[in-house]
C-alpha angles and dihedrals in degrees: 000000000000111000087260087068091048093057098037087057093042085057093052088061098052100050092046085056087045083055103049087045089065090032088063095041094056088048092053084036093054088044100050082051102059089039083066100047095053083045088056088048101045085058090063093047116110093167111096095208093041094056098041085059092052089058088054097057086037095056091050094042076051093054087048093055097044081052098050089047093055094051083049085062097047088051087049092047093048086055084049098255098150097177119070098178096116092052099070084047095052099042109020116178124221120238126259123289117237116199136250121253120252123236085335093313136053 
């Protein structure tokens, strides 16, 4: 292979890890939003077992986020992106949800 097919290729590679590298920031994107949605929701909620199970679907919406993240960080670091401080502030995650009691116990 001539040195142009060696940097044609090697363009090819940089601009599939470019798009998995946007690819894994709309993902994380699509689910924050939805997070806060559901958070937005969950402060309108008066009823004690709809919202706990609210908290239920938000807390794993949460773990999907905090995986996609993390898959956000492993694409950086592939295109040799060492420092992941912005991400947090570019995609911060809310905390976990904890329930409500129910009828004073639960």
């Amino acid at each position: 292979m001539g040195r142009d097919g060696v940097d044609k290729t090697q363009e090819e590679i940089v601009e599939e890890m470019a798009k998995a590298l946007g690819h894994s920031g709309d993902l994380l994107e699509d689910v924050l939003a939805r997070l806060n949605a559901l958070d937005r929701e969950l402060k309108m909620t008066e009823d004690v077992h709809a919202y706990n199970a609210m908290v239920e679907k938000f807390n794993s919406l949460r773990r999907q986020a905090v995986s996609r993240r993390e898959m956000l960080m492993i694409h950086r670091e592939a295109i040799g992106v060492r420092k992941h401080r912005y991400v947090d502030i570019c995609y911060p995650i809310p905390g976990k949800k904890a329930k409500k009691p129910v009828n004073g116990h639960d």
